[in-house]
C-alpha positions as CSV (number, residue, x, y, z in Angstrom):
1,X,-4.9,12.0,-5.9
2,X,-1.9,10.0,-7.3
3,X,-1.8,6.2,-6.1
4,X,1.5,4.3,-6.4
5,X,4.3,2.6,-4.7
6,X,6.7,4.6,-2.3
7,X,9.1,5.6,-4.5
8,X,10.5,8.6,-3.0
9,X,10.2,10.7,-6.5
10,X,6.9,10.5,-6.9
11,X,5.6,11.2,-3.9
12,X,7.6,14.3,-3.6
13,X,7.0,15.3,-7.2
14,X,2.6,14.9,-6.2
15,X,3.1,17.4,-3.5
16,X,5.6,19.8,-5.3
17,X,4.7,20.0,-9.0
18,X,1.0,18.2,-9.0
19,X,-0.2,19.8,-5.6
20,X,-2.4,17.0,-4.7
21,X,-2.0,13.7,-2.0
22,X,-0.3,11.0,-2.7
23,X,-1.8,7.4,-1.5
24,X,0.3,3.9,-1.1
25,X,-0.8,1.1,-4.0
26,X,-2.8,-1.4,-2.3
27,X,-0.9,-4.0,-4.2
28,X,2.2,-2.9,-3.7
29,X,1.2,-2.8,0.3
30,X,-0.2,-6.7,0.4
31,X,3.1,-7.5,-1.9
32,X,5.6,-5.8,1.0
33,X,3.8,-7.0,3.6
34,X,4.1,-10.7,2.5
35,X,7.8,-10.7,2.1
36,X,7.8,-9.8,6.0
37,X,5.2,-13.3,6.8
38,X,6.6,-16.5,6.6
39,X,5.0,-19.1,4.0
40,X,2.8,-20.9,6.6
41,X,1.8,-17.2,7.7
42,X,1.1,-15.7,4.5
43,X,-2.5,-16.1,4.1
44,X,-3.1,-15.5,7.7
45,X,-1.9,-12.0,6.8
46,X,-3.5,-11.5,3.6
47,X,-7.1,-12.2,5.4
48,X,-6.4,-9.6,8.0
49,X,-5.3,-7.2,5.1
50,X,-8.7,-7.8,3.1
51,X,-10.2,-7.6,6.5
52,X,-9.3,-4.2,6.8
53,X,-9.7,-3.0,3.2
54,X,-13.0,-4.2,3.6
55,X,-14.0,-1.9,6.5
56,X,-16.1,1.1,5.4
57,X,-14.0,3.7,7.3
């Protein structure tokens, strides 16, 4: 499995040369989803992202 950001290279190069799946950084998702919350929101949004990376399945 190869974790990173979604840069387009890498995850085609993990299917095509590596032959494995490819999973989003969980930094890289809380940092993108932030630029889309407003200040007074962003916290608000970062519990309901630990929220869910919290849940078992």
């Amino acid at each position: 499995m190869v974790i990173s950001d979604t840069h387009e290279g890498i995850k085609a190069a993990t299917v095509r040369v590596l032959s494995t799946t490819w999973q989003r950084c969980r930094v890289h998702f809380q940092r993108n989803a932030l630029t889309h919350a407003g200040k007074s929101s962003r916290r608000a949004v970062l519990a309901f992202i630990a929220t869910a990376f919290a849940q078992p399945d």
